[in-house]
C-alpha positions as CSV (number, residue, x, y, z in Angstrom):
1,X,0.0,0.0,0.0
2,X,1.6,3.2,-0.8
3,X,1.6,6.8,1.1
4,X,-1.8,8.2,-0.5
5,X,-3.8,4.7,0.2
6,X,-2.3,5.0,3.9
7,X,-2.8,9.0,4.7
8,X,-6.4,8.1,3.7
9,X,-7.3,5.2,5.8
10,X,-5.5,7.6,8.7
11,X,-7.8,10.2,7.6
12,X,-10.7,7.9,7.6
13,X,-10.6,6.8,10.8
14,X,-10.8,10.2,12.6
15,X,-13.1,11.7,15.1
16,X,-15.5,14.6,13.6
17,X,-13.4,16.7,15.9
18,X,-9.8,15.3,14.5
19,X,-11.1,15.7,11.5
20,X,-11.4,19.3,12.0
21,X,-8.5,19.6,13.6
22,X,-6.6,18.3,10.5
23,X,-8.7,20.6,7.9
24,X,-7.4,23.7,9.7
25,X,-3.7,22.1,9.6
26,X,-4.2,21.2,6.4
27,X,-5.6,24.3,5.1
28,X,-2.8,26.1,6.6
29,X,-0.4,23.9,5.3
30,X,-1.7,24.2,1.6
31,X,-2.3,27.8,1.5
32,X,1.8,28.1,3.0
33,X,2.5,25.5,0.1
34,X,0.9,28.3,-2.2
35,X,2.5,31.1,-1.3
36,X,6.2,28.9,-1.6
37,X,5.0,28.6,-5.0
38,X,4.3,31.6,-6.2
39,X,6.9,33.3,-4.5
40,X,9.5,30.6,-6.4
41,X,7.9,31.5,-9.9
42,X,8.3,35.5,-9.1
43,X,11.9,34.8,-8.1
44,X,12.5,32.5,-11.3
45,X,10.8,34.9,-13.9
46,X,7.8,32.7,-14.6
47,X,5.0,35.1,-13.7
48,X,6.8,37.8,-15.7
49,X,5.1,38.0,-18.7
50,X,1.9,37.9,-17.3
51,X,3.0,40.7,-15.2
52,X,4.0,42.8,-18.5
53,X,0.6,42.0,-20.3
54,X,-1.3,42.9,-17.1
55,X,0.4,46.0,-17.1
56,X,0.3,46.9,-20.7
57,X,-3.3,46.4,-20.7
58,X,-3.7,48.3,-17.8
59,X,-1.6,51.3,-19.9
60,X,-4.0,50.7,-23.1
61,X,-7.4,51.4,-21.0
62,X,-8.2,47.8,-21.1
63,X,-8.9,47.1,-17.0
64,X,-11.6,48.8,-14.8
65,X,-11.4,49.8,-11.5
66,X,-13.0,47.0,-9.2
């Protein structure tokens, strides 16, 4: 049985309130995941060119205020 198969049975087996108690965890964990991401792909020059497009269609008129 690998990892996966093994977290889930784990996961199975919780209490309501466990179960809980690992969403927050887990939700904090994924969302610092995220941000490791996208901070990695702004350091390595992956998000720039939809950085420059954003911006140039900001400069033509072609956003709207939210």
């Amino acid at each position: 049985m690998g990892t996966v198969e093994t977290l889930q049975q784990h996961v199975e087996a919780l209490s309501p309130a466990e179960l809980a108690e690992f969403r927050t965890w887990f939700l904090d964990f994924d969302w610092a995941e995220w941000d490791r991401e996208i901070e990695r792909d702004a350091h390595t020059g992956k998000l720039d060119a939809w950085a420059q497009k954003a911006l140039g269609d900001h400069a033509s008129g072609q956003t709207t205020p939210l």
